[in-house]
N, C-alpha and C positions, 0 to 999 in steps of 0.2 A: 361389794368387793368383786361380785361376778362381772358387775358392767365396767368398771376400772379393768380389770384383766384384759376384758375382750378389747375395751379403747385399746390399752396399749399394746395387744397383737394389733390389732388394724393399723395403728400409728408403724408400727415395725415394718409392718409388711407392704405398707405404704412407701415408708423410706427405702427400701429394701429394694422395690419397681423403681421410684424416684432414679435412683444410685442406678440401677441395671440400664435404662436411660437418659441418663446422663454422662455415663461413658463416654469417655477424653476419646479423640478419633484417634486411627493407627496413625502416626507418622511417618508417612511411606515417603521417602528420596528417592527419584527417579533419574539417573545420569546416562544422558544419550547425547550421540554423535560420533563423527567417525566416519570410518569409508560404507562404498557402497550400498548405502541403504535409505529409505527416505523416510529420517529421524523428525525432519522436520512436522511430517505428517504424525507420525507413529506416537511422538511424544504426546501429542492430545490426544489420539484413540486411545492409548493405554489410560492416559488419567482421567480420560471420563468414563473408560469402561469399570476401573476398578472403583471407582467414585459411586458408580451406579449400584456396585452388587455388595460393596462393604461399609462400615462408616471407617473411612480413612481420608484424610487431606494427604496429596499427592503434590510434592514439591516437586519441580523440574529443574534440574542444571544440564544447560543443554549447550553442545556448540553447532553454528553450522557447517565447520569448518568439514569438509570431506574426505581428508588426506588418512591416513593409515597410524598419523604421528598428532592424533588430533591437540590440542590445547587444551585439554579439559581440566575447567576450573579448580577442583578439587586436588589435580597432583600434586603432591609436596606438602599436602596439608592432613597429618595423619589423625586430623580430629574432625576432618569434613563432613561426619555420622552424627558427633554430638546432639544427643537429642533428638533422634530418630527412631524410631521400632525398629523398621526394615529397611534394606537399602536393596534396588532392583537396580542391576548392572545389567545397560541396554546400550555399553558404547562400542564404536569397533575400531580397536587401535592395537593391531597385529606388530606396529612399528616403533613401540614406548617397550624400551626392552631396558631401561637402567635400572638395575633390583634393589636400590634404595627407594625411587618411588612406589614399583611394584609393592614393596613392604609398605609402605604409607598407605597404600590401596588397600590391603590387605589388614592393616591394624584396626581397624573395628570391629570388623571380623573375627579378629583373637580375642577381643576384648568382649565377647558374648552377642555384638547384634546382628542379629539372624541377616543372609543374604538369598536375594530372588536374582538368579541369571539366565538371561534371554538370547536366544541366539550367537547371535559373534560375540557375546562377552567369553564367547570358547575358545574363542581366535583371539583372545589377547593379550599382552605381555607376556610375550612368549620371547624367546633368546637360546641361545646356543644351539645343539642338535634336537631342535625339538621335534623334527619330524620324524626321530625314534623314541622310545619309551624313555622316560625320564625314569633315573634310578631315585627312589625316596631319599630323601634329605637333601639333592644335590640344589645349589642355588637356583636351578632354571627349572625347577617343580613343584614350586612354592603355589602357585596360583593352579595348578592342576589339583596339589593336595586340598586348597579348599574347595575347590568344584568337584573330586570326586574322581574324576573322569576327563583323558586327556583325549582330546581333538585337534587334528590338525587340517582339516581341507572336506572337500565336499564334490560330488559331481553335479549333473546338469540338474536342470529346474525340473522336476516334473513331478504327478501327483506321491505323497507319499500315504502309504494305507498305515495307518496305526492300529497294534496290536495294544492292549491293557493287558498286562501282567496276569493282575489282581483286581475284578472286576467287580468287587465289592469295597476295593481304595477308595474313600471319597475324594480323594484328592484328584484323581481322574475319571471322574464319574461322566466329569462333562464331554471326554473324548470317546466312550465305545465307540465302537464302531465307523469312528471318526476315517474317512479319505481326505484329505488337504487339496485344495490346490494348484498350481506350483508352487514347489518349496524344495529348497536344498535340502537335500540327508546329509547331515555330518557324518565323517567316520568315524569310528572308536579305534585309535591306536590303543590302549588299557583301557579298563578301568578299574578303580586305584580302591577308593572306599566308599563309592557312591552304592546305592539300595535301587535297581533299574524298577521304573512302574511302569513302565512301555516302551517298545519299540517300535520303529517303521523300516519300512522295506517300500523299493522301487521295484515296477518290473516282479521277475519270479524271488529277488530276494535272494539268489542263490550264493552271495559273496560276503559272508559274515564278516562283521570290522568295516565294508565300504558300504553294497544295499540292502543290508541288513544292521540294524544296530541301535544301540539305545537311542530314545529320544527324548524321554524323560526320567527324569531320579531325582533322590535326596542324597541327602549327605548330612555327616555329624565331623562339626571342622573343629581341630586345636583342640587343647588343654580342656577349655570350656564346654567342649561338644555344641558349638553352636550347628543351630538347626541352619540347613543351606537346600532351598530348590532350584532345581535348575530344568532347561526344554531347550533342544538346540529349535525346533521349530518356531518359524518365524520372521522369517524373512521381508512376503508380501504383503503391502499395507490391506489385500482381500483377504490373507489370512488374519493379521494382525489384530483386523475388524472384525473376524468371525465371532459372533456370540459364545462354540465353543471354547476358543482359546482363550477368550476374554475370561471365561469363567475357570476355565485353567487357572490362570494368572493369579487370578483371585483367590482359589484354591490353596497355591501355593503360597501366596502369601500369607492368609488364614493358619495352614501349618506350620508353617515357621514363628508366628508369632504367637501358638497355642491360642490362638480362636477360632478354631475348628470344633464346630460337635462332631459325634460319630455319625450324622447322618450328609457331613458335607455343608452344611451353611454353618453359621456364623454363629457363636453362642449368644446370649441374651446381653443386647449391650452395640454390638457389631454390626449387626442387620441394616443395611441401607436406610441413611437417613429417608425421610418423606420431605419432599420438596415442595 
C-alpha cells in the first residue's frame, strides 16, 4: 500500500513539473510604426530581447510607413487583441485623432487584456486641447485615462539619470542606478491614475512637469482594473538595445500578466525557453 502511495506522489509531482514546463507561451502583440523613430530596427530588438528573458512568442504588426497618420493595420478593428495575453503599444501616430478608432484601440483594453506602452505610444491619439490637462470623462482623455498619465512633448536628447521610487520593486530592479543615453524626457502635464516607480531628470532637474518627471509607472484601467505598464523612455535603437531596458520591458510585461514572482523573474513555467 505504502509503495502504490509513494508511486502515485511521484506520478503527481511528475505531472505537476510536466504542466509547469509545458506552459502555453505569453502571447505578446507588438504594434510599431509611425513618425520619428526607427521601428524598423526596434521592432526585432524588442522581440528578441523579450524572447530571450521570458517564454513568450512575440507577434509583430508593423508599418513602415513614417508619417504621424500611420496606416496601422489594426485600426477599425476592435478585436485586433483576440487571443493575445499582452499587447505592447510601440507606434507613434500623434495625427489619428478620430475617437471611434481611438475607442477600437482602446477596446481590449476594457475588456481585461493587460497593456505594455513604450515611448510615443504617449504622444498618440490625442485631439483637441491636449496640450492642457484633459478634464476626466471628456472625449479627448480616453487614451490618457488608460495610460495613467498625460504627456504631451519633450525637450532635447540628452542623458537621462533615473531615480527608482522603490528600490526593492522588482519591476525596476533592472534600472538602479540606471543613466540612459541620449533619450527624450517627456513631460508630465497630469498624472491621472498611474502608481510612478521612477523618475528622470536632465541636468540639475530643477523644472518638475518638463526635467524632472515620471518615467515609469503602472496603472489599473476601466471597469476590469486591467493591469497597464508603461516607460516613456526609449527612443534610441542604443537604448532600446540596452540589456537594462530590455529587462525592464520584460518586467513589465511579466506584471501585467501576473508572472512575476516577488523576486522579479518569471514564475515556474515562464523562464526563457532553452534553445
Amino acid at each position: 500500500m505504502k509503495k502504490s502511495i509513494a508511486f502515485l506522489a511521484t506520478i503527481a509531482l511528475a505531472g505537476a513539473a510536466l504542466h509547469a514546463d509545458d506552459a502555453k507561451p505569453l502571447k505578446v502583440l507588438l504594434l510599431t510604426g509611425g513618425c520619428c523613430h526607427d521601428y524598423k530596427a526596434q521592432k526585432d530588438i524588442l522581440k528578441k530581447g523579450i524572447e530571450e528573458r521570458i517564454n513568450a512568442e512575440v507577434t509583430q504588426v508593423h508599418t513602415d510607413d513614417s508619417s504621424t497618420h500611420p496606416p496601422l493595420a489594426f485600426l477599425g478593428n476592435p478585436d485586433y487583441a483576440k487571443g493575445y495575453d499582452v499587447v505592447i503599444h510601440d507606434e507613434c501616430a500623434a495625427d489619428i485623432k478620430d475617437p471611434a478608432q481611438i475607442q477600437g484601440v482602446l477596446k481590449p483594453h476594457q475588456d481585461g487584456i493587460p497593456g505594455v506602452n513604450l515611448h510615443c505610444a504617449m504622444h498618440c491619439y490625442r485631439f483637441g486641447d491636449f496640450g492642457k490637462p484633459v478634464a476626466a470623462g471628456a472625449e479627448n482623455s480616453h487614451w490618457y485615462e488608460y495610460l495613467g498619465l498625460q504627456s504631451t512633448g519633450h525637450g532635447a536628447q540628452l542623458p537621462i539619470t533615473v531615480k527608482v521610487l522603490d528600490e526593492k520593486n522588482p519591476i525596476t530592479a533592472s534600472i538602479v542606478g540606471w543613466v540612459t543615453g541620449k533619450e527624450e524626457l517627456y513631460n508630465n502635464i497630469q498624472i491621472l491614475t498611474g502608481k510612478a516607480l521612477a523618475r528622470g531628470s536632465q541636468g540639475a532637474g530643477d523644472k518638475p512637469g518638463q526635467n524632472d518627471t515620471v518615467v515609469v509607472w503602472t496603472n489599473e484601467y476601466g471597469p476590469k482594473k486591467t493591469k497597464v505598464f508603461s516607460t516613456t523612455i526609449g527612443h534610441n535603437n542604443t537604448t532600446v538595445s540596452d540589456p537594462k531596458y530590455l529587462d525592464l520591458v520584460a518586467h513589465g510585461i511579466l506584471f501585467v500578466t501576473d508572472k512575476m514572482g516577488p523576486d522579479g523573474k518569471p514564475i515556474k513555467g515562464y523562464e526563457p525557453k532553452a534553445k
